[in-house]
DRENGUDO-420490 format. One record per residue: x, y, z of N, C-alpha, C in turn. Coordinates in steps of 0.05 Angstrom, whole numbers, plus 5000, padded with zeros to 4 digits. Each point is the difference from the previous one (the first is absolute). Layout:
! residues N
XYZXYZXYZ...
! end
This chain:
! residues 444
170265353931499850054971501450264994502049964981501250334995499450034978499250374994498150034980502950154968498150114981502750004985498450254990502450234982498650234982501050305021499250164989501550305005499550005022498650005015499050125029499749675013501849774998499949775013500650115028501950135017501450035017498650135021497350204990497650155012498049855010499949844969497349855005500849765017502249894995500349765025499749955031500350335002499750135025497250015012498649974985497150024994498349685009501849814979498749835000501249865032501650045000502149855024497750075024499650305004498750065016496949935004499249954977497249884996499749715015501449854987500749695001500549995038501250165015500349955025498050095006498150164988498250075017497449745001500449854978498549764995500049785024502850034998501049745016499550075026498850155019500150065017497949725011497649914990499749895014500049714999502049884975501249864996502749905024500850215017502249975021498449935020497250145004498950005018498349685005500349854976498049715010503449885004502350024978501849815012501750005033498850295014500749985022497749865016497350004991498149775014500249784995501349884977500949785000502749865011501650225010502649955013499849895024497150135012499150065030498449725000499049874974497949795008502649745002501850034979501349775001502649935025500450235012501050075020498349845018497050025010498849945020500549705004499149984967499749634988502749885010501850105004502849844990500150055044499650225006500249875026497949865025497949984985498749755004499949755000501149944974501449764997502149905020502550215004501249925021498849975031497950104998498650105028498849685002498349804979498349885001502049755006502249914995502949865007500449975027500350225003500850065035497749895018497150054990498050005019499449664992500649944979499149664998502449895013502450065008502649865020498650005028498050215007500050035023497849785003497149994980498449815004500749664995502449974988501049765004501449925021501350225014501249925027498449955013497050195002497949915031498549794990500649924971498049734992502149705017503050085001501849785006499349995029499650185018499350115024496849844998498850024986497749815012500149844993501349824979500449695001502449925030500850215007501749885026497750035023497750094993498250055034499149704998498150044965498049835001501249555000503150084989501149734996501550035037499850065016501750015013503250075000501050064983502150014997501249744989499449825003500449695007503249924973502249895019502249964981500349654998501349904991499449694999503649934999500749835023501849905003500549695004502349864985500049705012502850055009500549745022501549925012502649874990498849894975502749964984498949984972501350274994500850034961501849884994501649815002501149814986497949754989497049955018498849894987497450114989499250145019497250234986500550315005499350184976499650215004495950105003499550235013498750055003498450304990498450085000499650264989496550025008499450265013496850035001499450134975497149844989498850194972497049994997499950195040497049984995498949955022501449845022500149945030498050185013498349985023499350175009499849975044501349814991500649805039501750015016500949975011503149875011499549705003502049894989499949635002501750014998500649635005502349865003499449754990501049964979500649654983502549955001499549674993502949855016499649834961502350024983499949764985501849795019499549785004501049735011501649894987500650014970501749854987499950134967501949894985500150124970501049744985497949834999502149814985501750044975498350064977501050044976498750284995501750084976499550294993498749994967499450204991497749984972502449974982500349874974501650044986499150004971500950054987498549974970501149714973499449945002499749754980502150074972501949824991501250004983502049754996499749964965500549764994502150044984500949734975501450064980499149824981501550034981499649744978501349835005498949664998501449774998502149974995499350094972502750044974501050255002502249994992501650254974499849984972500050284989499550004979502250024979501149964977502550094995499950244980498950125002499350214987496950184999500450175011497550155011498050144981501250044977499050074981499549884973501049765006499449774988498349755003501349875019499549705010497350125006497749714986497149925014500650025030497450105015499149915028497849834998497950064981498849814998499349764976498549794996499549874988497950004981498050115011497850114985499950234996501050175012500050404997498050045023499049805009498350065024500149965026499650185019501049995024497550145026499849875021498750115022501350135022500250255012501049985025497650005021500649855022499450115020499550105020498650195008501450195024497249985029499849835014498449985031498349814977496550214998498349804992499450134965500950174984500250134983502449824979498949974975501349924985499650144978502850054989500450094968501449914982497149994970501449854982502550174985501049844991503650184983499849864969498550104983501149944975503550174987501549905001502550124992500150074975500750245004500450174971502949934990501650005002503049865005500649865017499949684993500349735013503250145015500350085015503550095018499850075021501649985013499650135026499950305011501450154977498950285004497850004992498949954978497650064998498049865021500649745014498449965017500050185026502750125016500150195006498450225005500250104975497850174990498250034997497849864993497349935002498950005028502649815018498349935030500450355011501250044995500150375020497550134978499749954984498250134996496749955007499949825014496749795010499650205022501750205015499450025029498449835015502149855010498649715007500849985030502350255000500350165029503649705005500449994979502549834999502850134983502449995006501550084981501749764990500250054971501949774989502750204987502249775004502450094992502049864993502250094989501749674985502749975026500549885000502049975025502149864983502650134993502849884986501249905012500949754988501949785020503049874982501849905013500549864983500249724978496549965022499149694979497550134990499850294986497650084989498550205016497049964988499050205013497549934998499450195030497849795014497350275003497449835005498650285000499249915029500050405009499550065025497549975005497749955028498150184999499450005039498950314995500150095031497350114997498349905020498050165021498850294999499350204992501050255012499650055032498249805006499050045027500549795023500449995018500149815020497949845006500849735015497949815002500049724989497949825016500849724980498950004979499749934979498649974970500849714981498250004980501249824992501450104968502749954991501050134983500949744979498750044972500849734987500250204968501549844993499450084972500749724981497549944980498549754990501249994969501849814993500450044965496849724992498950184978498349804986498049975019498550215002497650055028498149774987499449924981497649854991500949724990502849855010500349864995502349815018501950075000502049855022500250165025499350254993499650155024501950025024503650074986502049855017501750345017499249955025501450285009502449994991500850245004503650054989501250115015498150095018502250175021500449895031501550015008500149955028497849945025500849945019497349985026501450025015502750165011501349975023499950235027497850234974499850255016497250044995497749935019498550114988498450175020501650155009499750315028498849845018499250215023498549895022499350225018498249945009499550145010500550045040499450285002501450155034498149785018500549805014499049835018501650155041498150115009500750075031497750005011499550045025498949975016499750275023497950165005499250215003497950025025500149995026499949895020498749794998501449705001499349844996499349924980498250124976498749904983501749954970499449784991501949944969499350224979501750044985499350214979500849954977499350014978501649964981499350154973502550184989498750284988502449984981498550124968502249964979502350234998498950165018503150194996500650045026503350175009499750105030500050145008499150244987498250155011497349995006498949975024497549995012498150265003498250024989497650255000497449925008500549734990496949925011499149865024501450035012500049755026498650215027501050205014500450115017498850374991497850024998499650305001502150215006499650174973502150255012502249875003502149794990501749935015501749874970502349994993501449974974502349905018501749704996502349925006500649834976503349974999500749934977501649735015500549744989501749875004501949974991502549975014502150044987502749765012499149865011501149825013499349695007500449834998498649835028501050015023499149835018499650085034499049785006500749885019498149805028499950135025500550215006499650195012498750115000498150165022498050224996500150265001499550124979500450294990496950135013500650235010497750175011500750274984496550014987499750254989497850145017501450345001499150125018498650254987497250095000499150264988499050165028501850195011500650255014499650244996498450145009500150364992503850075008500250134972502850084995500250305009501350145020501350255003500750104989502749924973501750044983497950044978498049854991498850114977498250245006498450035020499150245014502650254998501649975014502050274994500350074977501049814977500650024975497750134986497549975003497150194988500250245009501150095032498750195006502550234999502249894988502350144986499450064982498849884978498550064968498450114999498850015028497150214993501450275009502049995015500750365016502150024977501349924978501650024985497550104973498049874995497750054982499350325009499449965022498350245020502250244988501549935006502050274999500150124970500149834986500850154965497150145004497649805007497350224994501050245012499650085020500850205020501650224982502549954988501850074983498250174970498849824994498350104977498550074999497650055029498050215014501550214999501549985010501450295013501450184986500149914974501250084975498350174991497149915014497750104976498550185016500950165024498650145014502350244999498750265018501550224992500150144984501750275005499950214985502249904972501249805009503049874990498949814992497849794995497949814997500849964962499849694993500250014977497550054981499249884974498150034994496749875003499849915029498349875012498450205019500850235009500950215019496550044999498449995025497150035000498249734992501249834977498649825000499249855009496349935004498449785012501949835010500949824984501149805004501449955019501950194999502450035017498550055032497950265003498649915024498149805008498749844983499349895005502249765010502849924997500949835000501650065031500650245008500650175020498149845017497250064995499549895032498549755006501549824975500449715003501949955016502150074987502150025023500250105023498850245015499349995021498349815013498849914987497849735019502549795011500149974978502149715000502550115028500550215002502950115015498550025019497850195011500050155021497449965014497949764992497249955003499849685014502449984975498449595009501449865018498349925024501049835025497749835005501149875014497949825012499349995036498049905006500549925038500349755007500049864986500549685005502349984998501449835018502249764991502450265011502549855003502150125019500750244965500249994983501550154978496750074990500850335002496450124989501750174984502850044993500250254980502349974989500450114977503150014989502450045009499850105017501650145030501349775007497749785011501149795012500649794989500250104971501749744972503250165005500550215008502050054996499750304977498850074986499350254971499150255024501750195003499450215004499550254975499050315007500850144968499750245011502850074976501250185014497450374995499650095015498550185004500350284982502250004983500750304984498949794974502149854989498949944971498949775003498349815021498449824993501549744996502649944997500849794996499449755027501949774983499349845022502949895010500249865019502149925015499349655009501449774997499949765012501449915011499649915035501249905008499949725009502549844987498849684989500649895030500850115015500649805028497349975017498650214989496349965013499749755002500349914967498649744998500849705007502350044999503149925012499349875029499150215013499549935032496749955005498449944980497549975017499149635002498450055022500849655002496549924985500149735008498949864983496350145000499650045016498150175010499450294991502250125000500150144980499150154978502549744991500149924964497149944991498449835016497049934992498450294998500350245029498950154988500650174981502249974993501350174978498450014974500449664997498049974979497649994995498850055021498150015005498550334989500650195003501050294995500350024973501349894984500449924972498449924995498149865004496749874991501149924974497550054979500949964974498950184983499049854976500550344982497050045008498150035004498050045015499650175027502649915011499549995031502350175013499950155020502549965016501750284978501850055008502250154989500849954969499649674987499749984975498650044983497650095015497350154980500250164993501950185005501250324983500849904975501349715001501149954973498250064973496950015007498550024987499650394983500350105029499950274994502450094980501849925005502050074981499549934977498649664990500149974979497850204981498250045015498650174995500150274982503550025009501850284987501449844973501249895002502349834985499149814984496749805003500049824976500350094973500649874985501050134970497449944980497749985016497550014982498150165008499550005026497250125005501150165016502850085017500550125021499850304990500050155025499150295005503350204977503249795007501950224988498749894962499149725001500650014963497850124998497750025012498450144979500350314998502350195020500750234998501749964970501749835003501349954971498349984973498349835000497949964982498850305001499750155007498750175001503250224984501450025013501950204981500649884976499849705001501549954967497350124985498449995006497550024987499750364987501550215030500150274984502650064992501549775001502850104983498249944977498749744986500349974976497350294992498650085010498350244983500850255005502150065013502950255001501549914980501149794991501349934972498150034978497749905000499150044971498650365003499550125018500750344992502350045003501649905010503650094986499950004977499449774982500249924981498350124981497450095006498550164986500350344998501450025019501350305003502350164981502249745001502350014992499250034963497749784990499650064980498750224990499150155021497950214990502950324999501649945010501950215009502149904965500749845000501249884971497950104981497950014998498050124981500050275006499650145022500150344997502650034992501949905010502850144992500349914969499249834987500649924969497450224990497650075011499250244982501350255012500750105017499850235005502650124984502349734990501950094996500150014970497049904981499950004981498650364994498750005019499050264999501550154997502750105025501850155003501649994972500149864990502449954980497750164977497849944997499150134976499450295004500050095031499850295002503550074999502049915007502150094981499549954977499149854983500250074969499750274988497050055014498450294997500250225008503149945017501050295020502550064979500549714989502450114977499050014975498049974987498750104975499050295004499150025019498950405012502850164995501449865014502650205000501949994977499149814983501350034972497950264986497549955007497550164982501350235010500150135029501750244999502350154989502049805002501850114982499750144964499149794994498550074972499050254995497550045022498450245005501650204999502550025021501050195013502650084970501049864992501750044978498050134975496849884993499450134983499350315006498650045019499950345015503050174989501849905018502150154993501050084972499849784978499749994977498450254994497350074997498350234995500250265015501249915023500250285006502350224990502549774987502050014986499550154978497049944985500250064976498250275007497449985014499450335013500550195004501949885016501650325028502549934995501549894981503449994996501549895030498349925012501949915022498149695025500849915015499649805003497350085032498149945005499049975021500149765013500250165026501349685021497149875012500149774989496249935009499949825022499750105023499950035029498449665001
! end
């Protein structure tokens, strides 16, 4: 605020200096608030890092507790295979594939010669229907778009469409789904009741044989047959296809790359937060408490069972100055079948075994109840009552400085009305003494 009047240039000096002296502790909450949102903002990154790490040792114990188990067939030109859930090693043989699932689709008898014209039906009334579900079709516009239109709109799990030719045009209709069904569509449901569409496609369904046994399933993809176990058909075959569910090596290495790749950014963002050089985490709980999580997990947990009791013998060493980690994937590469069992074995699951840390971590990192959000919950909580005394401060300093400078300004008024009253004074004296003593006294 700049003030105005004879002595503005004095008094501003005044108020200027007042006003900072106000604000003093106005600087003093926005640097506690610099320091809280500072903490907040690297917690958040902190809580990132530490939930990568509990999802890697959570993948780490679905590889103890699933075995590892990968699912291979013998020939993907007729089945593919995939584990989703497996927990064994087996071996199934399909024996044969006769036919594969297909989805049902017909046409119209007729053509129409105009789609937006020409009747489809006779009465305006029409049935389709689709397996054991029937729907009635009163037509809003006797045409074939508008019949069109209506049927996509039944979700009847069918699509209709006009198919252009050069003897007209014909209406489409397809399936969305695979399988046999029965697909009709009825002009005059309550009376001649005359299909109109085709019977030449009406799907079918995946017919094979799965050691030995007949099968016959409306799509080909299989989920329900075989536990834990998802193959798709994609072929036929009179041949026998062998599907194989194996503890996989390759998917074991691949976790325990993601976890020393996870491991490491934590490490990275610990270490950020310790020291004299430490960011704004520097002392906090958290950060030790999360310290000697990570020492458990590094430098504690082994086992005495089974040929692999430690990280060591996955291949993860760490390195001894900054804690990192190191993988070496040919560990896993070379251990034989025996092994590999106890490997995973070591991995347990999230309970058990080396994957039960996964728990500890989450412990840091869930984004509801964990130990970093409710440090967060807890700063958002004194950022927001450091903002509203920001906010209540700032106003109270806007109010001293709007009086103090009303003040100032009216004590210049009264410093220049005094010093007018002097002059006056001082001219009338001289005046009288003029007329007294013939000469002027100088009035000090």
């Amino acid at each position: 605020m700049n003030l105005t009047g004879q002595y503005a240039t004095s008094f501003q000096q005044i108020l200027n200096k007042a006003v900072q002296t106000a604000e003093v502790p106005l600087t003093l909450l926005q640097q506690q608030d610099a320091t809280i949102l500072g903490q907040k903002s690297a917690l958040g990154s902190l809580q990132s890092a530490v939930a990568a790490v509990s999802s890697s040792l959570t993948a780490l114990a679905s590889d103890g507790s699933s075995r590892a188990l990968g699912a291979t067939s013998s020939n993907t030109s007729a089945v593919t295979v995939s584990s989703s859930g497996a927990t064994q090693p087996a071996n199934y043989t399909i024996n044969s594939i006769t036919t594969l699932a297909s989805a049902a689709s017909e046409t119209s008898l007729t053509s129409y010669a105009d789609s937006a014209s020409t009747p489809v039906s006779s009465t305006g009334k029409m049935a389709l229907v689709v397996g054991s579900q029937t729907y009635n079709i009163t037509l809003t516009n006797n045409n074939l778009s508008g019949l069109v239109s209506q049927i996509n709109g039944l979700n009847a799990g069918v699509t209709a469409s006009i198919l252009t030719t050069s003897g007209g045009n014909y209406l489409s209709l397809s399936a969305n789904s695979t399988g046999a069904t029965t697909l009709q569509l009825n002009d005059d449901p309550t009376g001649a009741n005359k299909n109109v569409i085709t019977s030449a496609n009406q799907g079918t369904n995946a017919v094979f044989k799965l050691n030995n046994i007949s099968i016959s399933q409306s799509s080909n993809t299989i989920n329900n047959v075989i536990p834990g176990l998802t193959f798709n058909l994609v072929g036929t075959t009179s041949s026998p296809v062998t599907m194989t569910l194996a503890s996989d090596p390759s998917q074991l290495t691949a976790d325990l790359q993601t976890f020393v790749t996870n491991y490491n950014s934590l490490v990275t963002a610990v270490n950020a937060q310790t020291g004299q050089s430490g960011g704004a985490l520097v002392g906090n709980t958290v950060i030790n408490q999360l310290h000697q999580a990570m020492q458990q997990l590094t430098s504690h947990y082994s086992t005495t069972t089974g040929n692999i009791s430690s990280l060591a013998n996955l291949g993860i060493t760490f390195n001894g100055t900054d804690g990192s980690a190191t993988f070496n994937s040919s560990k896993i590469a070379s251990l034989s079948s025996t092994d590999l069992s106890s490997a995973l074995s070591f991995l347990g699951s999230t309970t058990t075994g080396l994957g039960a840390f996964s728990q500890t971590f989450t412990q840091f990192s869930d984004p509801i109840t964990g130990i970093i959000q409710t440090a967060i919950n807890g700063d958002t909580t004194q950022d927001q009552h450091l903002q509203s005394q920001i906010t209540t401060t700032i106003a109270k300093i806007n109010a001293f400085q709007q009086t103090t400078a009303a003040q100032i300004e009216k004590a210049d008024q009264l410093e220049s009305a005094y010093e007018s009253q002097q002059s006056e004074l001082t001219a009338s004296i001289q005046g009288l003494s003029l007329v007294l003593y013939g000469k002027n006294q100088i009035v000090a």
